[in-house]
C-alpha positions as CSV (number, residue, x, y, z in Angstrom):
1,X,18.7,18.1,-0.1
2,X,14.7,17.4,1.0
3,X,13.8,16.1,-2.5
4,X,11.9,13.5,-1.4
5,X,8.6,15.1,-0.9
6,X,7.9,14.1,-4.5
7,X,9.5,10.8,-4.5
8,X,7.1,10.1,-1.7
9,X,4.3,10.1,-3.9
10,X,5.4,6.8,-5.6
11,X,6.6,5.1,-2.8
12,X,3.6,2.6,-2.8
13,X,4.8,0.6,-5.7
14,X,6.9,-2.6,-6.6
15,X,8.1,-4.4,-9.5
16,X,6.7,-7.5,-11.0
17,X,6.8,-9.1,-14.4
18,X,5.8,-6.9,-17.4
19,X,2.3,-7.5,-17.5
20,X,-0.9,-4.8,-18.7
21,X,-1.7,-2.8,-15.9
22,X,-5.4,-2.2,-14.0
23,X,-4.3,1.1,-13.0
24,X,-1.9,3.4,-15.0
25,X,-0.3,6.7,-13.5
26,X,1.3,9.8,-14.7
27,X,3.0,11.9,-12.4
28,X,3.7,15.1,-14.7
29,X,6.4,18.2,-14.4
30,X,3.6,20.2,-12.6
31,X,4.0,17.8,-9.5
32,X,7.9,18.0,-9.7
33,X,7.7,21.6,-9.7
34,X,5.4,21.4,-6.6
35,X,7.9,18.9,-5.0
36,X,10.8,20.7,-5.7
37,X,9.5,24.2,-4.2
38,X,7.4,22.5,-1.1
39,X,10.7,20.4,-0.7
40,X,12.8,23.4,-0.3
41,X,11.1,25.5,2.3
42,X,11.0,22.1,4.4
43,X,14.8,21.6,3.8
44,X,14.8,25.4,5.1
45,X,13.4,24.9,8.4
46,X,15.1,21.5,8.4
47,X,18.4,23.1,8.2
48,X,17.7,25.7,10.8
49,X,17.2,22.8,13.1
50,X,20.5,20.8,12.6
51,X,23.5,21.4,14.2
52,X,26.7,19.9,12.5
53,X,29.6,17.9,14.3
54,X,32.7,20.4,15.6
55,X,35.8,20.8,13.7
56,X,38.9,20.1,15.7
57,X,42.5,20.2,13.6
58,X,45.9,22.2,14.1
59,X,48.0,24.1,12.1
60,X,51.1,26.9,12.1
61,X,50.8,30.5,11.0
62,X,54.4,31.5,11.3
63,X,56.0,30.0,13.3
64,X,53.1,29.8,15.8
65,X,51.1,26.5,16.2
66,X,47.5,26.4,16.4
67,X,44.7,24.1,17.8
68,X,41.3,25.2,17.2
69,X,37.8,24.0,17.6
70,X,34.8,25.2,15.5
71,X,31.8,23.9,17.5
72,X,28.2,23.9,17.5
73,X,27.9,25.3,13.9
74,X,23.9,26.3,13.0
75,X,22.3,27.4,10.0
76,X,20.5,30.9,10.7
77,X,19.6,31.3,6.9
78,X,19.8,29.1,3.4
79,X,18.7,30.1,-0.2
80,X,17.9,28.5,-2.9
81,X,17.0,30.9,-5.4
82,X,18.5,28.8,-8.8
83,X,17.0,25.1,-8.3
84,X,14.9,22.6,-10.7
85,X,13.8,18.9,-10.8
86,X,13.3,18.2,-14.6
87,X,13.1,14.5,-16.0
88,X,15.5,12.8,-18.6
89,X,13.5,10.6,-21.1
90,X,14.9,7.2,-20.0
91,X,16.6,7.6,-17.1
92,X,15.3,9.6,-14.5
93,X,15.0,12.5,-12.3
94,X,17.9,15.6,-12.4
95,X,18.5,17.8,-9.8
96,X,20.1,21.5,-10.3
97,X,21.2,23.5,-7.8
98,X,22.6,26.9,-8.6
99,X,23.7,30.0,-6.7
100,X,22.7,28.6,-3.2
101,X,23.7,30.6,-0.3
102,X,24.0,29.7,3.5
103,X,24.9,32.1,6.7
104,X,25.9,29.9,10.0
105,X,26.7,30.8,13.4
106,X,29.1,28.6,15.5
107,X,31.3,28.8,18.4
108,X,35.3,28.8,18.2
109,X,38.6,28.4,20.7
110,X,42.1,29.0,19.6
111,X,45.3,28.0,21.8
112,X,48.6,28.7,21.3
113,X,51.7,28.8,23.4
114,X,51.2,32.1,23.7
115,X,47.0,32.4,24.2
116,X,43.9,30.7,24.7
117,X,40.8,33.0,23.3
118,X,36.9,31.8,22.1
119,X,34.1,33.2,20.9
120,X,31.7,33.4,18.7
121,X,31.5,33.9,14.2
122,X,29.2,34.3,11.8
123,X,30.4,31.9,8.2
124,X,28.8,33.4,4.9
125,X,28.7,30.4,2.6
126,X,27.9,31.6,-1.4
127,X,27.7,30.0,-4.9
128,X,26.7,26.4,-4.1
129,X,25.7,24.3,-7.1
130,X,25.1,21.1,-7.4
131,X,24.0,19.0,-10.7
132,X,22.7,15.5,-10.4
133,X,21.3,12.6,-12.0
134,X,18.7,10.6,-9.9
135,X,18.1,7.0,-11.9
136,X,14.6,5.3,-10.8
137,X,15.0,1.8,-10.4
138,X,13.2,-0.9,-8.4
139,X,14.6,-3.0,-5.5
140,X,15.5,-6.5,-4.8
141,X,12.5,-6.6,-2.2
142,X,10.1,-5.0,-5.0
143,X,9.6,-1.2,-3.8
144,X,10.8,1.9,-5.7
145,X,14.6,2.8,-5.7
146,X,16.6,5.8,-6.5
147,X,19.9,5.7,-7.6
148,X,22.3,8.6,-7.4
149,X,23.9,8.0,-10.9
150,X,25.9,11.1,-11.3
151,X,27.0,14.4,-9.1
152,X,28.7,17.3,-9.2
153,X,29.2,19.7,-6.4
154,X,31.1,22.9,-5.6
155,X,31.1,25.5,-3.3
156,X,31.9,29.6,-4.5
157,X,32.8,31.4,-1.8
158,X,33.4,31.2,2.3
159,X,33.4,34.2,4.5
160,X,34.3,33.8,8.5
161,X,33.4,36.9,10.5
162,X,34.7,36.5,13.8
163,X,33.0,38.9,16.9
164,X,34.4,42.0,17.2
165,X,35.9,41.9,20.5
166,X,38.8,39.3,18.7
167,X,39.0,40.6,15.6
168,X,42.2,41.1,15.9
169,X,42.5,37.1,15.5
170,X,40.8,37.7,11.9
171,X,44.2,36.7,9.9
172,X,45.2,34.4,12.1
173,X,42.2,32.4,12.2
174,X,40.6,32.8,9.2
175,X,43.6,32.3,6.4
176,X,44.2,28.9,7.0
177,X,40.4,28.0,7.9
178,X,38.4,29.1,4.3
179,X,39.9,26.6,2.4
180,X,40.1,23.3,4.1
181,X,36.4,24.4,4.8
182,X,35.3,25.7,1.5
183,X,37.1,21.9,0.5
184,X,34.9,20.0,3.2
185,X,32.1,21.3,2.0
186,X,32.6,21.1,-1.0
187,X,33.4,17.7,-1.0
188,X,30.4,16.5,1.8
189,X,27.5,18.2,-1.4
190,X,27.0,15.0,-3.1
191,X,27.6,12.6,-0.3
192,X,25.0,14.4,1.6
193,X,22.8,14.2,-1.4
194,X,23.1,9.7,-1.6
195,X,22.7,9.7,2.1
196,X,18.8,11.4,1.7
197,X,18.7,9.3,-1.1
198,X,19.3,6.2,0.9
199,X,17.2,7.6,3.8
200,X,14.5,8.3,1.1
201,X,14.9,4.4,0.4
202,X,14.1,3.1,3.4
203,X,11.0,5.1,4.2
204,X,10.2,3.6,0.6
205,X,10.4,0.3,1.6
206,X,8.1,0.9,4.8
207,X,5.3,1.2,2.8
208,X,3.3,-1.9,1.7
209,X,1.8,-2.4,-1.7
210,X,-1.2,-3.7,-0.7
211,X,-3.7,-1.8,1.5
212,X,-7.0,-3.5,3.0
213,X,-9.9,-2.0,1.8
214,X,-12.4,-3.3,4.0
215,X,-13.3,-6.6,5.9
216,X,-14.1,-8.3,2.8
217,X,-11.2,-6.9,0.0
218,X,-7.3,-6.1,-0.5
219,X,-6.0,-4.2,-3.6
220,X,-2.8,-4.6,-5.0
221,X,-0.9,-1.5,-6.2
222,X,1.9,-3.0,-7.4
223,X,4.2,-2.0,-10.2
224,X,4.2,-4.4,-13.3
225,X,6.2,-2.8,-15.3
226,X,9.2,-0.3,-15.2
227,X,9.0,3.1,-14.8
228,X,8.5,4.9,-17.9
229,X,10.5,8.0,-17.5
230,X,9.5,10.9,-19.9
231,X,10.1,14.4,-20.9
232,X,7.2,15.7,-19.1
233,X,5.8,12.7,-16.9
234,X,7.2,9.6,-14.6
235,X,4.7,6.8,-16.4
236,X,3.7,4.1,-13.7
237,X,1.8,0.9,-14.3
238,X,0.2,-0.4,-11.3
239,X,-1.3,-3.8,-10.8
240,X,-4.7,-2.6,-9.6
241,X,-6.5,-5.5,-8.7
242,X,-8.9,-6.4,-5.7
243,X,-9.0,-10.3,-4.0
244,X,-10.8,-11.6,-1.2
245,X,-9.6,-11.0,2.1
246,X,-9.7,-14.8,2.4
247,X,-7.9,-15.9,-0.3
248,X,-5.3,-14.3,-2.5
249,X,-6.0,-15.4,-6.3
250,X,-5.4,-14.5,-9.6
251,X,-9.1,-13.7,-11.3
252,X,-9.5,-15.4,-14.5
253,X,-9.4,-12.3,-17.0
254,X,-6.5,-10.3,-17.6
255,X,-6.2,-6.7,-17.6
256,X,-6.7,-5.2,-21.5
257,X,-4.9,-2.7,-22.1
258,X,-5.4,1.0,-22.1
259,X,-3.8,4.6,-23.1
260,X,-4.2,8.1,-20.6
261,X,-4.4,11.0,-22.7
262,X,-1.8,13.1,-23.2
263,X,-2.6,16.1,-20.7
264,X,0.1,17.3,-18.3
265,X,-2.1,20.3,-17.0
266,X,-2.8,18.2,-13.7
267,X,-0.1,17.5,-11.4
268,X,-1.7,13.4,-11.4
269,X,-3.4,11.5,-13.6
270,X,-4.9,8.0,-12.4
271,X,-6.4,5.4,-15.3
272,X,-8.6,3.3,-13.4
273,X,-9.6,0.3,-15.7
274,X,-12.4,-2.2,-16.2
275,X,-10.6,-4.7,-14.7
276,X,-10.2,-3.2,-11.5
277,X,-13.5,-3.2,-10.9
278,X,-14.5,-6.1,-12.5
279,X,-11.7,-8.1,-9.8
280,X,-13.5,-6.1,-7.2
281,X,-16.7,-7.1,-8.4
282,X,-15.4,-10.7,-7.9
283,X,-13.7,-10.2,-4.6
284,X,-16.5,-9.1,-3.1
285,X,-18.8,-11.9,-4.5
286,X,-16.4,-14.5,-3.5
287,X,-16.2,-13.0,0.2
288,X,-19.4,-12.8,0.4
289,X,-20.0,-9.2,0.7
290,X,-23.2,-9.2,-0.9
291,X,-24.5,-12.0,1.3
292,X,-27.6,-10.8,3.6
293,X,-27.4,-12.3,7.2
294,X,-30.6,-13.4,9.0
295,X,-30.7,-10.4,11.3
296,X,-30.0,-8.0,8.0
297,X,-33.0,-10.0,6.4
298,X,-35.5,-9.6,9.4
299,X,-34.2,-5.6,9.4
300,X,-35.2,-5.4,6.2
301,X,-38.2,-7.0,6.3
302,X,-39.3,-5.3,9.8
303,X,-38.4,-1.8,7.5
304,X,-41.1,-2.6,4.9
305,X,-43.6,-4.2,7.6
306,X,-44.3,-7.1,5.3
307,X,-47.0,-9.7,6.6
308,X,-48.3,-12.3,4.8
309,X,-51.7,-9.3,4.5
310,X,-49.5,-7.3,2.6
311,X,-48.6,-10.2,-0.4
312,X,-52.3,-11.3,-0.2
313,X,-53.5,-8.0,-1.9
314,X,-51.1,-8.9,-4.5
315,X,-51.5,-12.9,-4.5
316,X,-54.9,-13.4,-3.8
317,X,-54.2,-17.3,-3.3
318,X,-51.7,-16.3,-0.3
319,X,-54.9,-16.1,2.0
320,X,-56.1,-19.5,1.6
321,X,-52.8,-21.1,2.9
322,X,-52.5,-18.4,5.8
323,X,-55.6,-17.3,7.6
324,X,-54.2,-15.2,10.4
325,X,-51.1,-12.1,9.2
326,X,-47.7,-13.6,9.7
327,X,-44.3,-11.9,9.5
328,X,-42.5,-12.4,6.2
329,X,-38.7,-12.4,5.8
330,X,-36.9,-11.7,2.4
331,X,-33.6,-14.0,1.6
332,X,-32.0,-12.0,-1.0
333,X,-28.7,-13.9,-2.1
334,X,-26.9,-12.6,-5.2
335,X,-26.3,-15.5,-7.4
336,X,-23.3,-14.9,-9.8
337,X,-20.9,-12.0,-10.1
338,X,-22.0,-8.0,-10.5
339,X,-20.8,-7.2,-14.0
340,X,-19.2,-3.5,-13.8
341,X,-19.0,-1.9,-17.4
342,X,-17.5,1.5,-18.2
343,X,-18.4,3.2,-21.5
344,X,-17.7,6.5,-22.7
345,X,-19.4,9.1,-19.5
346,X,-21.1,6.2,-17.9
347,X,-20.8,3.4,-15.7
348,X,-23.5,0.3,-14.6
349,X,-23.7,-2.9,-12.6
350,X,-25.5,-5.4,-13.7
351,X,-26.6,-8.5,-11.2
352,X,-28.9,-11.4,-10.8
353,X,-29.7,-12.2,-7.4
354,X,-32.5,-14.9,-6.1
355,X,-34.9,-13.5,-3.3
356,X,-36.6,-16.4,-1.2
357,X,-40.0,-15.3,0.4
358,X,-40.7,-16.8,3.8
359,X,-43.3,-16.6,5.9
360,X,-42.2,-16.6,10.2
361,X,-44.8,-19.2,11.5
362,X,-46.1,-19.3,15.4
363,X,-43.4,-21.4,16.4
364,X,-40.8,-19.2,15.1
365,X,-39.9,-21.4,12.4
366,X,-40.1,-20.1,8.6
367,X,-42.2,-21.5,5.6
368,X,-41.4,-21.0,1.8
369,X,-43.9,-19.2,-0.4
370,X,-42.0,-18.5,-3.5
371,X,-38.7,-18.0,-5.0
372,X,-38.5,-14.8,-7.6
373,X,-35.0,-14.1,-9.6
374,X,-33.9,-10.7,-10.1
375,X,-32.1,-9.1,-12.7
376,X,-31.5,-5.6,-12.1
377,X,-29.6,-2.5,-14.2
378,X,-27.9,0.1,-12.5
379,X,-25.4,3.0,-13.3
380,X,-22.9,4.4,-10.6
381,X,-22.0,7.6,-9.6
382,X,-18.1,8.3,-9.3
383,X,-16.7,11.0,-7.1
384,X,-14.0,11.1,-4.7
385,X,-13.9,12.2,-1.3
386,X,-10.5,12.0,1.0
387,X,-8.7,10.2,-1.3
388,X,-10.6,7.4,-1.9
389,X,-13.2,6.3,-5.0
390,X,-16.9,6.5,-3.5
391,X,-19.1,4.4,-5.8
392,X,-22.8,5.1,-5.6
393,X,-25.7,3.0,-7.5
394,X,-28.9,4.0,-8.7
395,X,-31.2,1.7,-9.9
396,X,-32.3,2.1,-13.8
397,X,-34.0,-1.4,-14.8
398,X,-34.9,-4.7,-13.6
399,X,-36.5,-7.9,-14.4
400,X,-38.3,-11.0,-12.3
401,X,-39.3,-14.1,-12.9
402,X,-40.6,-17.1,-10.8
403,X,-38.5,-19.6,-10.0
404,X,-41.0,-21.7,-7.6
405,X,-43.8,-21.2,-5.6
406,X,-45.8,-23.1,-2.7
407,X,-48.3,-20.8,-2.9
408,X,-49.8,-21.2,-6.6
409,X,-48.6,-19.6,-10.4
410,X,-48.8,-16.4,-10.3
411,X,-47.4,-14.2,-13.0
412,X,-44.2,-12.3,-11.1
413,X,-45.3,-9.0,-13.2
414,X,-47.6,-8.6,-10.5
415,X,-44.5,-7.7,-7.7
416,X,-43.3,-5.2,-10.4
417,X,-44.0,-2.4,-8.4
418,X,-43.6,-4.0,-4.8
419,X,-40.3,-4.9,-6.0
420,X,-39.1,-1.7,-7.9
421,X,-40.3,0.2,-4.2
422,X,-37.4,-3.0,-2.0
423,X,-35.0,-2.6,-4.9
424,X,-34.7,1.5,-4.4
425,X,-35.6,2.0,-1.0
426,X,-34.2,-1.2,0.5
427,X,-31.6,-3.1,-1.7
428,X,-30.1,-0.6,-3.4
429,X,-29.0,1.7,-0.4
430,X,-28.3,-1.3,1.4
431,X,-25.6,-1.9,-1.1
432,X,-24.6,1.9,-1.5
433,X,-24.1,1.3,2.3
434,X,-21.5,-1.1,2.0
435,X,-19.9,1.2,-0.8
436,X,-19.8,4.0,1.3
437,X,-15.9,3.3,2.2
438,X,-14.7,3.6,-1.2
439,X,-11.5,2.3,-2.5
440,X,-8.0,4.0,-1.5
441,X,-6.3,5.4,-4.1
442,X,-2.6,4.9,-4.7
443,X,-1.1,8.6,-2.7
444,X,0.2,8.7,0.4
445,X,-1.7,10.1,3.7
446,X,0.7,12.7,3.9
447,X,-1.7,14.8,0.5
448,X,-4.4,15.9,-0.2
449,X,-6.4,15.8,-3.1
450,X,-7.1,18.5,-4.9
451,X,-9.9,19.6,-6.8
452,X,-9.6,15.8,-8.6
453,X,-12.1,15.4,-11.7
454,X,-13.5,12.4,-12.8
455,X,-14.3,11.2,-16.5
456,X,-15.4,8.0,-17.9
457,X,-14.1,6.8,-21.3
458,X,-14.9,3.3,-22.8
459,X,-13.2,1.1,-20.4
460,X,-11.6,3.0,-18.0
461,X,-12.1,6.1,-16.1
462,X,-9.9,9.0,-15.8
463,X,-8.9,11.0,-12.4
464,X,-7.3,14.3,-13.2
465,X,-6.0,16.1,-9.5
466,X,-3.6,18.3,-7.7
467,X,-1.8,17.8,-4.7
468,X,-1.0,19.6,-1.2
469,X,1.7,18.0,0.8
470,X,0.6,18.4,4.2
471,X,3.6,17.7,6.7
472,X,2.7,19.4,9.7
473,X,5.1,19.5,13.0
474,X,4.3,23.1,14.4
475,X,2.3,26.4,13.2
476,X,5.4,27.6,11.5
477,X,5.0,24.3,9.3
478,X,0.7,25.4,9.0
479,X,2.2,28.8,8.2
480,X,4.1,27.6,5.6
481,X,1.4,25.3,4.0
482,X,-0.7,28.6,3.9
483,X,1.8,30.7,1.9
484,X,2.6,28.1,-0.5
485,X,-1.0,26.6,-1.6
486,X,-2.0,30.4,-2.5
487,X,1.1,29.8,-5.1
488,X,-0.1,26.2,-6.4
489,X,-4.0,25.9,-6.6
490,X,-4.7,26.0,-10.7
């Protein structure tokens, strides 16, 4: 049956040597429930659209022989008023099915040495169960496997009403019909069941483990250690860390481990640690994200309308070198790597950057003045908007001193207030501009977030959400969606 609609949600993930994780997840009983009932109306209007292979055999009633032909059977209705996903500490996923009902219309012919006669019947199929075991395991090739481990399947009852203009044929036809079918389908339950599971396998394996975040960064969502399979969550530990576009290398820190709390009122819960962004932090240094480029640098500068008129008011030996205005151009270069700390309900950045301060002579070429360093103290804002983690800085403290200078000492206390006026107005949303993409979390573009919550706690951060599946063909499937959110929002 259409169980994979939860499955789906960890199809991102692989298996590599037991390791701490950057990012931990917990996929609890409130999501299974929410698979399971989502997953059923879609098998609904799945079934209604399949038609199954026709039934061709012979037999005697009497001494009469028979060939028939039961073709283009259809599912007009299908139940499932008795079913549950529930987990099995160690293990993995079971399936129960109980009291499951099915009505089909197909088309049948009869011949005999005595008649020919078709038509059309109506099958009333009743107390289907089914009662599996669904392992999770990892592949060979590293992506999430399910493995039908046990299965049990039986069909109640079977009852053929043929149209009335043959229903004279009712004993004839029927008798010998109910229970080779009622064995078929019977037999087929489980089957059926490992051939979604396979075919929920493969679309498992389409999906990569690492997703570009940007020009500059890839994470890595990765499994690095088994599944941990509870009563009332599926534990995964992702890999979560960022490199360079560039160049794919291990950062030199390692992950330090970290505990989710024990809350299952969320359908997800995402730990997002330290290290994640610290390996971000260092991706993006090492790509050189944070780099300014000459035509960024004369933007800038052309925003604040700097001149060397404007520096003289606050370096009064600035107009003895340059007698008539000239353009000035800021080279801002951040010299070592942002540190990122989370502590309990707040996060900052820390970094130390060197701005060069030129000024644009007549012949277009550019002159040093001085050379200031910069250490400046920020905390970020979290919050997530479609599916991704949108980090945004605002500036808290900062510190200069002079590095060198062409134009005379000067103390650098003096650009305290030019400097706090680039850092917020220019810098800083310069940066936030670069942010602005966020980082893709690990669930698929088939959901939607939620409601998702954000808390910080000291050294990681925790995102608390519910899911809608959103698998839309038609309006009945927008329909559908409708109904069933009214059901699942908390």
């Amino acid at each position: 049956m259409k169980v994979s609609v939860i499955f789906l949600i960890v199809s991102l993930f692989s298996p590599l040597l037991e390791a701490n994780p950057g990012i931990k997840v917990k996929i609890t009983q409130k999501a299974l429930d929410y698979g399971k009932q989502f997953g059923i109306e879609l098998l609904k209007q799945r079934l209604k659209k399949m038609t199954s292979e026709d039934w061709n055999g012979q037999d005697t009633y009497g001494f009469i022989g028979l060939n028939y032909k039961v073709a283009k059977i259809r599912i007009d209705n299908a139940e499932f008023p008795n079913t549950s996903l529930s987990l099995i500490s160690g293990t993995g996923i079971k399936l129960l099915v109980k009291d499951a009902s099915a009505t089909a219309s197909a088309d049948w012919s009869v011949k005999t040495w005595l008649f020919t006669h078709s038509g059309t019947g109506t099958v009333f199929i009743s107390g289907v169960s089914v009662t599996a075991v669904i392992k999770v395991s990892q592949s060979v090739s590293g992506h999430l496997k399910l493995l039908l481990e046990s299965c049990e399947g039986e069909v109640g009852e079977i009852d053929i009403k043929l149209n009335q203009a043959y229903r004279w044929l009712y004993k004839y036809f029927t008798t010998f019909l109910v229970q080779p079918l009622n064995i078929s389908l019977g037999s087929n339950l489980c089957p059926k069941l490992d051939s979604e599971i396979q075919r929920i396998n493969e679309e498992f394996s389409q999906y990569p483990v690492q997703a570009q975040i940007d020009p500059f960064a890839i994470v890595d969502y990765s499994l690095v250690n088994s599944s941990a399979i509870f009563e009332s969550s599926i534990d995964l530990d992702l890999k979560g860390t960022v490199y360079p576009v560039e160049k794919i290398t291990e950062p030199p820190f390692k992950p330090t481990p970290f505990v989710l709390l024990d809350e299952n009122n969320s359908m997800f819960y995402i730990g997002v640690s330290e290290y994640f962004f610290r390996s971000a932090s260092l991706a993006y240094y090492t790509s050189g994200a944070f780099d300014s480029s000459a035509e960024q640098e004369e933007r800038l500068s052309s925003y604040f309308k700097l001149t060397t008129e404007t520096l003289n008011k606050i370096i009064p030996s600035i107009a003895h070198l340059y007698g008539e205005p000239l353009p000035v151009i800021m080279e801002i270069t951040i010299t070592t790597v942002p540190v990122i700390s989370l502590h309990s309900d707040k996060s900052t950045l820390e970094f130390t950057s060197s701005m060069e301060v030129l000024a644009m002579l007549p012949n277009s070429t550019t002159q040093s003045m001085f050379t200031l360093n910069i250490t400046a103290g920020t905390h970020a804002n979290l919050t997530i908007f479609d599916q991704k983690l949108i980090t945004t800085l605002c500036l808290d403290s900062f510190h200069i001193s002079l590095v060198h200078s062409n134009v005379g000492f000067f103390e650098a206390s003096l650009l305290d207030n030019f400097l706090s006026y680039v850092l917020q107005t220019g810098i800083i949303p310069a940066a936030n501009a670069k942010l602005k993409d966020g980082v893709l979390l690990p669930f698929l573009d088939t959901m939607i977030l939620m409601k998702p919550n954000v808390r910080i706690y000291q050294g990681f951060l925790l995102i608390s959400t519910d899911v809608i599946y959103k698998a839309y063909d038609n309006q009945e499937d927008l329909d559908l969606q409708a109904n069933t959110d009214i059901f699942f929002l908390p």
